[in-house]
N, C-alpha and C positions, 0 to 999 in steps of 0.2 A: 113898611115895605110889604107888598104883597106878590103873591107868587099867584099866576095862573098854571094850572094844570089842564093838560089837555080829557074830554069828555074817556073815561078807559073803555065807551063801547068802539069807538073811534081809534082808539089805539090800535088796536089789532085787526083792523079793516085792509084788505089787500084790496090796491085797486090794479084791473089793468087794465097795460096799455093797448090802442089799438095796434094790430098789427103789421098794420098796412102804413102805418104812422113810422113807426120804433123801425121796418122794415126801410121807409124810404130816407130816412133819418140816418142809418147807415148807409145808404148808399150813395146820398148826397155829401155826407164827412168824407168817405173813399174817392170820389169823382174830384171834389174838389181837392185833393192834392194828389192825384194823379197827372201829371205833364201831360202835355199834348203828345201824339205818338208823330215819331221822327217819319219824314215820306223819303225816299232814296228813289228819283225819277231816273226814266232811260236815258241815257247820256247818246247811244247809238244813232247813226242816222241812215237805218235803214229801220222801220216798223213794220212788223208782219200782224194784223187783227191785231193790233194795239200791244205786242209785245214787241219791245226792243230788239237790237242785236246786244246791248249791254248798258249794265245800270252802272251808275256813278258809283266810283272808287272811293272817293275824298271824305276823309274823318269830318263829321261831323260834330261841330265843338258842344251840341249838346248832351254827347256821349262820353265827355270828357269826366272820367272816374267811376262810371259805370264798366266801360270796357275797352280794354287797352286796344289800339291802336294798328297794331299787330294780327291782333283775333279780326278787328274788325275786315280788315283789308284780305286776312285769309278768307276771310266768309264770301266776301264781295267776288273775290278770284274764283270761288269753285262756284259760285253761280254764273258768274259773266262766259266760262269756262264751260259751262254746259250750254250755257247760249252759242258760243262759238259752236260745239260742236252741230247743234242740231238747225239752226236756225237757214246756213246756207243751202242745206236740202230744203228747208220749207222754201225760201225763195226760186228754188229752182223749179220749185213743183207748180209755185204760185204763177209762176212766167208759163209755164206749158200749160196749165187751168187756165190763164186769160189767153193765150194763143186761141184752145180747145173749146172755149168757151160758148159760141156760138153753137158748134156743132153739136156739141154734148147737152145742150140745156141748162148751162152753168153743174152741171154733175162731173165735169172733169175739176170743180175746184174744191172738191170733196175731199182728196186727199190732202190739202194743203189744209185744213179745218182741223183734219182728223191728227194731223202731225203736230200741229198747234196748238193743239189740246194735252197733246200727250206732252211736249214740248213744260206747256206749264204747270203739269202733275208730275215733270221730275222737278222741276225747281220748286215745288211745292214739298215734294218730297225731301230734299235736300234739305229745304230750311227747315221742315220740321225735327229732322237728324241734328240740325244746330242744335236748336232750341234745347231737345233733350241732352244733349255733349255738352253745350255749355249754358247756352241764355239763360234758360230757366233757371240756374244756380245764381245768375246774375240779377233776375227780376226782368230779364226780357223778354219779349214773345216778338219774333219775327213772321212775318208772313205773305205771301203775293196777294195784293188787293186791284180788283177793277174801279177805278177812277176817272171821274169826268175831266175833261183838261178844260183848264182855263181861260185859253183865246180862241175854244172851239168847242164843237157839240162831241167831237169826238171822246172816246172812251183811251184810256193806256193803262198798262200795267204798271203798278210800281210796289215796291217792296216797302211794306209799314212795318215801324218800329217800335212797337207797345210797351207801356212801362205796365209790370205789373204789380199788383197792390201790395204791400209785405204783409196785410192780415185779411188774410181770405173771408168772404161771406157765409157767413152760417146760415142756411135759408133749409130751417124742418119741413121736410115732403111730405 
């Protein structure tokens, strides 16, 4: 019986890895079991620059033991909730900007832009207030994403639903 032993200059030989290699190598084990993130479209049927007057309520069963039921639907309520509030002055203003329109140079539909805007940096705001209250303890990240639609060129907003990873990237600066 004989035994091979390895060369001992070879023994104590550190090789390394690339890191660009070792780097995409973790990112592609993370990626691939991270779920697809949930989309929550406008359910409303009025659109103003592609945000609704209100997104879909309905528990999505891929949320099912991630987060109860209950949270989800409060969440849904204080945003559909700020849409309620803001959303009829934007259409009010959008109606007097295409009255005004001619005359003004399309500059009277400026405040409907500017409302609009603001419109989706409070729901912007909001869900980031989730996230920190609760999601993130859950592994979720909520967020208002601009999306292409499907049977059109147009754009809409909708609310994504991110799984986020249970072991964070180490990536040295």
């Amino acid at each position: 019986m004989s035994v091979l032993l390895p060369n001992m200059a070879e023994f104590d030989t550190i090789y390394e890895l690339d890191e660009e290699e070792e780097r995409s190598d973790s990112e592609e084990h993370l990626v691939r079991y991270c779920p697809e993130p949930v989309v929550i479209r406008g359910a409303g049927h009025i659109t103003v620059f592609g945000l609704s007057n209100k997104f879909d309520s309905e528990f999505p069963s891929v949320l099912t033991g991630k987060v109860a039921p209950e949270e989800f639907k409060t969440s849904m309520g204080r945003v559909n909730g700020c849409l309620k509030k803001s959303l009829p002055v934007n259409v009010k203003w959008l109606l007097c900007g295409c009255l005004c329109c001619c005359c003004t140079a399309a500059c009277s539909l400026w405040p409907v832009i500017c409302l609009n805007r603001r419109t989706r940096r409070s729901i912007q705001k909001l869900l980031e207030w989730e996230n920190n209250r609760l999601y993130h303890k859950l592994g979720l990240y909520w967020k208002l994403s601009k999306r292409k639609c499907e049977s059109s060129n147009m754009v809409e907003y909708v609310i994504l639903i991110e799984f986020l990873p249970k072991y964070p990237i180490f990536r040295p600066d």
